[in-house]
MARPAVEX-641098 format. One record per residue (C-alpha): x, y, z; residue in three letters. Coordinates in steps of 0.02 Angstrom, whole numbers, padded with zeros to 5 digits, always signed. Layout:
BEGIN
XYZALA ...
END
This chain:
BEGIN
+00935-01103+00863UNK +01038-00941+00944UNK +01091-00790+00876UNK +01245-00667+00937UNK +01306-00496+00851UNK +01465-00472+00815UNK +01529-00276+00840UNK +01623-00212+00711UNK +01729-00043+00697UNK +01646+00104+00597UNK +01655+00065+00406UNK +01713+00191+00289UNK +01729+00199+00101UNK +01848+00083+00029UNK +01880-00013+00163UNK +01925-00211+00161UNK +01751-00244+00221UNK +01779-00451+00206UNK +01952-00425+00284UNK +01858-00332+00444UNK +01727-00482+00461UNK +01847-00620+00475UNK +01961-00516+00597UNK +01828-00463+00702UNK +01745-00646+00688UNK +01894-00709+00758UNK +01943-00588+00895UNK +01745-00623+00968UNK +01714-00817+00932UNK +01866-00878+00860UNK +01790-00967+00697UNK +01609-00971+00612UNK +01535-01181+00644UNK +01458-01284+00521UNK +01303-01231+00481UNK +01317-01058+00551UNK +01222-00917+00447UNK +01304-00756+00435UNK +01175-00609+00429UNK +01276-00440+00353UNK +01170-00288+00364UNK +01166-00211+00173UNK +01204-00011+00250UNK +01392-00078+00299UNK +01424-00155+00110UNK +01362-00020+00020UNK +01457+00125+00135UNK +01611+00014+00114UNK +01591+00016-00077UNK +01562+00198-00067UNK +01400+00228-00091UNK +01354+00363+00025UNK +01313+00531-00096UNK +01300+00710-00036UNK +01123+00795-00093UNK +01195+00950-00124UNK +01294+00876-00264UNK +01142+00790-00352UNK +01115+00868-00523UNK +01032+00884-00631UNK +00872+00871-00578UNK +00724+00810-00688UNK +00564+00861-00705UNK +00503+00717-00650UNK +00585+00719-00490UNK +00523+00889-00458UNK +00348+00840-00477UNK +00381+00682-00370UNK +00457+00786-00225UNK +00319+00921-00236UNK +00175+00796-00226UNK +00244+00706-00104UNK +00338+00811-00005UNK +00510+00767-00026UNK +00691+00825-00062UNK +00682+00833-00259UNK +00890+00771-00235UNK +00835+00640-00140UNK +00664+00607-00268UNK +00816+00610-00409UNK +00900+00480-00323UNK +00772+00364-00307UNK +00705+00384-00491UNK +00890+00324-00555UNK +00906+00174-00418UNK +00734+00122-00462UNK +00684-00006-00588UNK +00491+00072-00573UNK +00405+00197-00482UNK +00221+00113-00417UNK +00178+00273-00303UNK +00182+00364-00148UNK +00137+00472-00001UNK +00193+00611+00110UNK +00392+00574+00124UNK +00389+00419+00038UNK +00379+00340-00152UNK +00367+00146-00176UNK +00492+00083-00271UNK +00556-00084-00383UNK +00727-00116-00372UNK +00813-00286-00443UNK +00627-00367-00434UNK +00564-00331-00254UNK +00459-00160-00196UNK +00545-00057-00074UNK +00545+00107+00006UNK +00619+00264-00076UNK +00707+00126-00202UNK +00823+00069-00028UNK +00895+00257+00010UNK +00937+00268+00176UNK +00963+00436+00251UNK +00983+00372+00445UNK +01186+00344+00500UNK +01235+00439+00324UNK +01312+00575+00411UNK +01216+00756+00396UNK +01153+00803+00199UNK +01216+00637+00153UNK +01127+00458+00095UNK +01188+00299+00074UNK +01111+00180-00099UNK +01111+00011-00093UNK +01257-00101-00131UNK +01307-00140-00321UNK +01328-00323-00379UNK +01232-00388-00225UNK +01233-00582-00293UNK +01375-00587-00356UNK +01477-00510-00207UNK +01374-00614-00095UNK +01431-00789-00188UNK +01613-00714-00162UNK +01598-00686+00027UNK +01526-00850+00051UNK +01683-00941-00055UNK +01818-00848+00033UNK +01711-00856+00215UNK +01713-01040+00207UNK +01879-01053+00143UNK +01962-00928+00292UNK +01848-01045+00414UNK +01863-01245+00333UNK +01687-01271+00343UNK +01564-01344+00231UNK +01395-01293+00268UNK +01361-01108+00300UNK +01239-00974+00224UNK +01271-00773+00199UNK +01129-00647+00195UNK +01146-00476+00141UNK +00993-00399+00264UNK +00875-00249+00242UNK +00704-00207+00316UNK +00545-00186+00242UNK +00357-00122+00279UNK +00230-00241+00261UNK +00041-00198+00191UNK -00086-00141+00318UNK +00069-00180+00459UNK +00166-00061+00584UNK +00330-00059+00586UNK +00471-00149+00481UNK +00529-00319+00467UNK +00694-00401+00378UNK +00724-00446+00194UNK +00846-00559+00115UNK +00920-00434-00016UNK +01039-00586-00077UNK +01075-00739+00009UNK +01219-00882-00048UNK +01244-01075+00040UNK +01074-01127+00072UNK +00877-01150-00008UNK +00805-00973+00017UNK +00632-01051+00006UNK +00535-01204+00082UNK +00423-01273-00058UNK +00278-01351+00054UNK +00153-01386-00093UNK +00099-01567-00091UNK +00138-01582+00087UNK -00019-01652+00194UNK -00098-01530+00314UNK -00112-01627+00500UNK -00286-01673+00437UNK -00199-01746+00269UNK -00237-01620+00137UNK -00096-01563+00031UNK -00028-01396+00053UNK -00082-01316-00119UNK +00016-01146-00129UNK +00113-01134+00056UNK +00301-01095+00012UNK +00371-01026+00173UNK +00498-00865+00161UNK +00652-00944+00259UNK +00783-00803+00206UNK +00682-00671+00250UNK +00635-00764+00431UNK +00806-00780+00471UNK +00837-00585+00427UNK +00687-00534+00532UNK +00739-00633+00694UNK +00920-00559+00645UNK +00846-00382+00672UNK +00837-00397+00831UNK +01035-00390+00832UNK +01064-00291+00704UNK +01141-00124+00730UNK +01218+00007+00646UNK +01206+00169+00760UNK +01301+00166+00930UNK +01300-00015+00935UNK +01404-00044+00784UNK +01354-00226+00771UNK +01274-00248+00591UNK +01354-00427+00588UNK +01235-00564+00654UNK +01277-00754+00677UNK +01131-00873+00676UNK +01162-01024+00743UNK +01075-01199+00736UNK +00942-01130+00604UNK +00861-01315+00514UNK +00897-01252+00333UNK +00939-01353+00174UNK +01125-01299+00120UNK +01176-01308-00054UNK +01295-01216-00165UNK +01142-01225-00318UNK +01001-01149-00239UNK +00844-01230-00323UNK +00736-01080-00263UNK +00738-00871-00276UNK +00652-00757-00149UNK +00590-00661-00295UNK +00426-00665-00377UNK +00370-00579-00525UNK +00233-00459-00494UNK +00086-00545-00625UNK +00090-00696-00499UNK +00106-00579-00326UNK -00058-00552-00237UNK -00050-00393-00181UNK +00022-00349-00356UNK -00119-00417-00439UNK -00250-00341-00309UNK -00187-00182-00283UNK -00170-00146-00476UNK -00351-00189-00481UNK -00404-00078-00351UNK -00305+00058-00397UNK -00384+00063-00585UNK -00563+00028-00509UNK -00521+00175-00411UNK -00464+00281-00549UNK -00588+00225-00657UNK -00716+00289-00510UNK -00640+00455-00499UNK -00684+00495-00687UNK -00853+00453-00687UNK 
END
């Protein structure tokens, strides 16, 4: 398995964002293969579909957000933001709330303040799965191919980890997840709840490519990956939270905690 980036010019509102792929696909490598799996970073879709927004012109704002952005010391614009992307708010700290958007946690609800241009911020994209089955259709149409996978890519922050690593926001063209329950260990015992993350995998070892700043490549082609295509997915990278671990755990703590702090 290889990976390449492909550079793209900067992306502005509006723009034919497909159209630019497929030109600049061709004017690097010629075609995508069979079995190829393009990697799109999620920034370049949403600032194509115009999502950027200036803070200044965020109003009004609640009380909620103010209390948010006080406690946590944060731009109560930017605290609005993030209360009408998210599906939840689980908490925070200094400069950052913990968000659930469209069934997974992430940070500050997927805001991203970094290549927005100054006093701006760019959401994340609208319609992720069904914009992603589109590219995929008209990809492998442009190309004549059969077998190839999309993923729309973000980064995460993992508990009790450093640092970020990549997320599958949507994928299209191939089994998301390996199922490995039932499978025998190399000693023979079955696997019993092992189902391994391949989406989000492939997005981390993308990362590595990905770039949006000076580099202008937020197109990645992975090449050779072993994955299972399919147009009917069996599997979903997301999880509802009463069968997540840390979910579970962590909501345990937190109300031991709590519970604690009133005695």
């Amino acid at each position: 398995m290889y990976l390449f980036s492909i550079k793209l010019p900067q992306i502005k509102k509006n723009d034919p964002l497909l159209e630019i792929i497929i030109s600049s696909i061709k004017e690097n490598i010629e075609s995508l293969k069979q079995g190829d799996i393009l990697v799109i970073s999620e920034k370049v879709i949403a600032t194509a579909q115009g999502r950027a927004v200036e803070l200044n012109k965020v109003k009004p704002i609640s009380k909620t957000a103010k209390k948010l952005a006080k406690k946590y010391d944060m731009n109560e614009k930017y605290v609005e933001l993030i209360l009408r992307e998210a599906n939840s708010i689980l908490g925070g700290m200094n400069h950052v709330i913990l968000a659930e958007v469209n069934n997974f946690l992430i940070a500050n609800a997927g805001i991203d303040q970094s290549n927005a241009g100054r006093g701006n911020v760019v959401l994340l994209p609208e319609n992720m799965k069904d914009l992603i089955w589109y590219f995929w259709k008209e990809l492998r149409n442009e190309f004549n191919i059969t077998d190839l996978g999309v993923i729309f890519a973000d980064s995460r922050v993992q508990p009790l980890r450093k640092g970020t690593i990549g997320i599958a926001l949507a994928t299209a063209g191939f089994e998301p997840i390996e199922d490995c329950r039932g499978q025998p260990d190399l000693f023979g015992r079955p696997l019993e709840i092992t189902m391994r993350a391949i989406a989000d995998d492939l997005t981390s070892a993308a990362q590595f490519l990905l770039g949006e700043a000076d580099e202008q490549t937020p197109i990645v082609i992975i090449r050779g990956a072993q994955v299972k295509f399919t147009e009917n997915p069996q599997l979903t990278t997301e999880m509802p939270p009463e069968d997540c671990l840390y979910m579970n755990i962590f909501s345990k703590y937190l109300l031991r905690k709590k519970k604690n702090n009133l005695l």
